[in-house]
C-alpha positions in Angstrom: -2.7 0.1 15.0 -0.8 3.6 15.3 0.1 4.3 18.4 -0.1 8.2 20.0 2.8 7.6 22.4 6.1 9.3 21.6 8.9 7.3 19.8 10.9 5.2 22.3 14.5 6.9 22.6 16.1 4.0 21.0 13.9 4.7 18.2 13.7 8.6 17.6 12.0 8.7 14.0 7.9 7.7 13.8 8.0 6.4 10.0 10.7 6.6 7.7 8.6 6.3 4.0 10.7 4.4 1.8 10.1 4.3 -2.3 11.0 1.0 -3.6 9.9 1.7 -7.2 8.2 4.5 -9.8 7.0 1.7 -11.6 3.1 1.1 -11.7 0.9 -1.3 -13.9 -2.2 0.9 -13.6 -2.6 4.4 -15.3 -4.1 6.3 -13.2 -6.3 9.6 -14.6 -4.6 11.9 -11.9 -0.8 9.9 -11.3 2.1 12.4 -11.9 3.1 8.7 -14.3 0.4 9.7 -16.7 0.7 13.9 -16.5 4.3 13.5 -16.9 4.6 11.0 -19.4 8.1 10.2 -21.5 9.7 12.4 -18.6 9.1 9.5 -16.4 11.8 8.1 -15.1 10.9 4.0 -14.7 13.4 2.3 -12.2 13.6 0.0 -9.1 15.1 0.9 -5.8 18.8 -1.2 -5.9 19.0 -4.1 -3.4 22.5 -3.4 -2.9 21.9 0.1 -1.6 18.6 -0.9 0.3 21.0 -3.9 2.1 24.3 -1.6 2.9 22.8 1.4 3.2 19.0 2.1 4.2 18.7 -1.2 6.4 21.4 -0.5 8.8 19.5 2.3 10.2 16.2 1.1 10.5 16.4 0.3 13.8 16.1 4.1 14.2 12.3 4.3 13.0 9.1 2.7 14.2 7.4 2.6 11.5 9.0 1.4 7.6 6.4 2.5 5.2 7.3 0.7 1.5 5.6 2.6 -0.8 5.5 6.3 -2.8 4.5 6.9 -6.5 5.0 3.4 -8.2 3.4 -0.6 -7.7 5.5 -1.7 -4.6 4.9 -5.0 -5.7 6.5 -5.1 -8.7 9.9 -4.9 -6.9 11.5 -7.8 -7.3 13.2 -8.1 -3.9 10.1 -6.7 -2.1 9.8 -9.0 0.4 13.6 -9.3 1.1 13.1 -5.5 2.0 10.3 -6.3 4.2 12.0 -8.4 5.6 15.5 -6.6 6.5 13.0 -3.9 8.0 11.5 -6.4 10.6 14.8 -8.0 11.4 15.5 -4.1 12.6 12.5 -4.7 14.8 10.4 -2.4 12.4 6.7 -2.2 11.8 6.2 -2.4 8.6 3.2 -1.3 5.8 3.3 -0.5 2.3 0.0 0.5 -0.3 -0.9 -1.0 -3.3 -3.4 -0.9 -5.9 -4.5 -4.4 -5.0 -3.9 -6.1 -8.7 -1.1 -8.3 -7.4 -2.7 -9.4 -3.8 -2.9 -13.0 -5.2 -2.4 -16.0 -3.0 1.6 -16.1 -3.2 1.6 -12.4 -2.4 -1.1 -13.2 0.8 1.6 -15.9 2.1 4.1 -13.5 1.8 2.2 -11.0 3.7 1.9 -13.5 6.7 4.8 -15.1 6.6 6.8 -11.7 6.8 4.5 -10.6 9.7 3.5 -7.3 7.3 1.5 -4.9 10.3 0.2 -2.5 7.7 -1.7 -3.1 4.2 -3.2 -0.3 2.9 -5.3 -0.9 -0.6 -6.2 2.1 -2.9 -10.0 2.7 -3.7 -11.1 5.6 -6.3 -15.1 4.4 -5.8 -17.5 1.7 -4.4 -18.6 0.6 -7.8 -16.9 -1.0 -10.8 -16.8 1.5 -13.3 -16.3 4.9 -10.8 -13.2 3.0 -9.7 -12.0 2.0 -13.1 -13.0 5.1 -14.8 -10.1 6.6 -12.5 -7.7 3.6 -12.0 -7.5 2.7 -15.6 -6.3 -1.3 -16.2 -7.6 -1.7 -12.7 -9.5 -5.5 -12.8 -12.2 -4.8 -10.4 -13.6 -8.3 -9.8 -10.3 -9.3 -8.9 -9.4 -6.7 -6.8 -12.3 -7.5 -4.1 -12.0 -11.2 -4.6 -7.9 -11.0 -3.7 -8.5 -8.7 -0.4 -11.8 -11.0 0.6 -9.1 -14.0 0.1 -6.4 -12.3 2.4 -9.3 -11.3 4.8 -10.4 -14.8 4.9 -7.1 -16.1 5.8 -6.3 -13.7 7.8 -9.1 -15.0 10.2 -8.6 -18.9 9.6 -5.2 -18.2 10.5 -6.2 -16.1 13.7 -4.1 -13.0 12.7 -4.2 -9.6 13.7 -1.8 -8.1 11.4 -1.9 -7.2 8.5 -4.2 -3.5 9.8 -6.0 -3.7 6.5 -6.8 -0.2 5.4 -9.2 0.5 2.5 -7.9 4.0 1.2 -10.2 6.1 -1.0 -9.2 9.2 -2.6 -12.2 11.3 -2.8 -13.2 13.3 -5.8 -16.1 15.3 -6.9 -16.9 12.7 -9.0 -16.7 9.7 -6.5 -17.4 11.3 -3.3 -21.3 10.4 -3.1 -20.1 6.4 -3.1 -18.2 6.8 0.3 -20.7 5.7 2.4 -20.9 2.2 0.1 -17.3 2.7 -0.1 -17.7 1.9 3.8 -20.1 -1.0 3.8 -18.1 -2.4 0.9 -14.9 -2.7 3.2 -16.8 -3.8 6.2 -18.2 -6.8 3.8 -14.4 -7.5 2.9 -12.9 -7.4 6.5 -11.2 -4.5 6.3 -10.3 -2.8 9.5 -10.8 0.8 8.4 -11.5 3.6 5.5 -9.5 6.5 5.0 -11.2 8.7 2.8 -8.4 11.9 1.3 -8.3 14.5 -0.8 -6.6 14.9 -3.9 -3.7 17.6 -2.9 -1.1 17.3 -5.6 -0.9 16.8 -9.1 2.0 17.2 -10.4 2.7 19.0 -14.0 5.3 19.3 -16.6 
């Protein structure tokens, strides 16, 4: 999927990371959303702006990455944002913590040609994962990315480059290698294991 030539000169930027909301429906044990608590600021990315001034100049990037601290998701124009950014000629990608992959969401994906879905992963077991990604529904979680998986290859797709991404912990890291036979079983493409770098404080 990512590609190791230099950006064409008509497009002179790699990835231009776009965040299309702070809000989140999980509560994660290490999100700056939980350590920062009432001085949270909750909000949406305005359409308005997005249409008259962020998608003009897309054309300028490879790569439009959707996502940063909150639920991309929940956005309600998502997927008019998606779709400016392929009209640009973009790739386009976003992560997500997988609770709202349902079958509208999987249409969606295909029907706006979406090159990049990355999924977030804090363990290969139900409880290591849920123990850290609190309100995370487990069961549903692998049943809505072996649903896009499957329909991915009825459909005879490529794209979506489905990404399993697992931040690693001392207290999840032992579960990797399941972490990687787990994605393998649901047709992911590959695992990117990370580090915890950052957590923010008051």
């Amino acid at each position: 999927f990512r590609s190791k030539k230099a950006p064409a000169p008509s497009r002179p930027f790699s990835v231009a990371q776009i965040e299309v909301t702070s809000r989140c429906n999980m509560n994660c044990t290490f999100c700056a959303l939980r350590s920062l608590g009432p001085a949270w600021i909750n909000g949406d990315l305005d359409i308005q702006l997005f249409r008259n001034y962020i998608a003009p100049h897309l054309d300028l990037f490879e790569l439009v990455y959707l996502q940063g601290w909150g639920e991309p998701l929940l956005h309600p124009d998502f997927w008019e944002m998606a779709s400016l950014a392929k009209a640009k000629g973009c790739r386009t990608g976003f992560t997500t913590n997988g609770a709202y992959l349902d079958e509208q969401a999987t249409e969606q994906i295909f029907e706006t040609g979406i090159n990049l879905l990355s999924v977030s992963f804090a363990g290969a077991r139900s409880e290591t994962h849920t123990g850290m990604r609190t309100r995370s529904d487990w069961d549903r979680l692998l049943a809505n990315i072996s649903h896009l998986s499957e329909q991915k290859r009825r459909l005879g797709l490529d794209s979506p480059w489905l990404e399993i991404h697992f931040l690693m912990t001392l207290n999840n890291l032992e579960e990797l290698p399941d972490l990687v036979r787990l994605a393998a079983n649901l047709g992911a493409n590959e695992v990117v294991a990370t580090n915890l770098t950052y957590t923010p404080t008051r």
